[in-house]
VOPAGU-2260 file (C-alpha; in pm, 1 decimal, decimal comma):
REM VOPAGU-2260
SITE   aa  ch    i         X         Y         Z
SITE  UNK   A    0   -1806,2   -2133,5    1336,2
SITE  UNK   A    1   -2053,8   -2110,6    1001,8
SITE  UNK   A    2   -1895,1   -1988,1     723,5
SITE  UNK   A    3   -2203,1   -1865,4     550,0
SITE  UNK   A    4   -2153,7   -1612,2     307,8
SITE  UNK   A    5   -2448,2   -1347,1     287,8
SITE  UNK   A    6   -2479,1   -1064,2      16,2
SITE  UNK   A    7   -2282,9    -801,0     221,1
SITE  UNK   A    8   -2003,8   -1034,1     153,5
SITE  UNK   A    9   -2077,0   -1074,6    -209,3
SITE  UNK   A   10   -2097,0    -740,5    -241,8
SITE  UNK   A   11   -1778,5    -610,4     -63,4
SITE  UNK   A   12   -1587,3    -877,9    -329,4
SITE  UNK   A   13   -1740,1    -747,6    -612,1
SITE  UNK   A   14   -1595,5    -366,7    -510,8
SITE  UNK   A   15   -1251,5    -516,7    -429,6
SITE  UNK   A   16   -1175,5    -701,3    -724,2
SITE  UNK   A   17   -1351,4    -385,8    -915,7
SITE  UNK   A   18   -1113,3    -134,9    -793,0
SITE  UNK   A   19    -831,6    -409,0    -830,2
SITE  UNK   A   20    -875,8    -442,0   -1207,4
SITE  UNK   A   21    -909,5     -54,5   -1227,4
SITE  UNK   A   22    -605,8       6,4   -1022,8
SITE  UNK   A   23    -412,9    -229,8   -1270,0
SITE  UNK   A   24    -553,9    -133,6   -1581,6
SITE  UNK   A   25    -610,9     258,4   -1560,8
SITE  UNK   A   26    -451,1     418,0   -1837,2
SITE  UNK   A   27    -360,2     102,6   -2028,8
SITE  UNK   A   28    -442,3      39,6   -2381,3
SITE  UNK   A   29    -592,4    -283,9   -2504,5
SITE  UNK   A   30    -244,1    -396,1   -2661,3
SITE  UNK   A   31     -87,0    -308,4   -2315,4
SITE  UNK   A   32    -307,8    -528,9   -2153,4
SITE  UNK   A   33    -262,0    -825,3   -2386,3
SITE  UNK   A   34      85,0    -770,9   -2379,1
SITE  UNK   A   35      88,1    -834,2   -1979,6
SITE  UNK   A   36     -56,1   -1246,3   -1955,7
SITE  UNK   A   37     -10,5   -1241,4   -1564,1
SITE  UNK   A   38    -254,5    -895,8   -1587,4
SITE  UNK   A   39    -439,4   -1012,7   -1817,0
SITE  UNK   A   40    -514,8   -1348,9   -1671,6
SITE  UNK   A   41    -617,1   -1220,7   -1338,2
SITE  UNK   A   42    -882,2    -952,5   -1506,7
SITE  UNK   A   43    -998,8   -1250,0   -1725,0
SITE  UNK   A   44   -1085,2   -1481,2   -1386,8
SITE  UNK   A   45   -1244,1   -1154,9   -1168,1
């Protein structure tokens, strides 16, 4: 089986860890953010 990724795949990541960090981070203020180092982290690495 090839693994190959192509740009549809690329793509479709992008909008899913896109509407993950705005799912997480809607309505949050900067400090709240920092405040949260799990949430934070996981922003920092999409």
């Amino acid at each position: 089986m090839d693994n190959k990724k192509t740009d549809q795949y690329y793509v479709r990541k992008i909008i899913t860890d896109l509407t993950f960090v705005i799912a997480h981070t809607e309505g949050l203020t900067q400090a709240q953010l920092e405040a949260n180092e799990v949430l934070l982290d996981s922003v920092m690495i999409l």
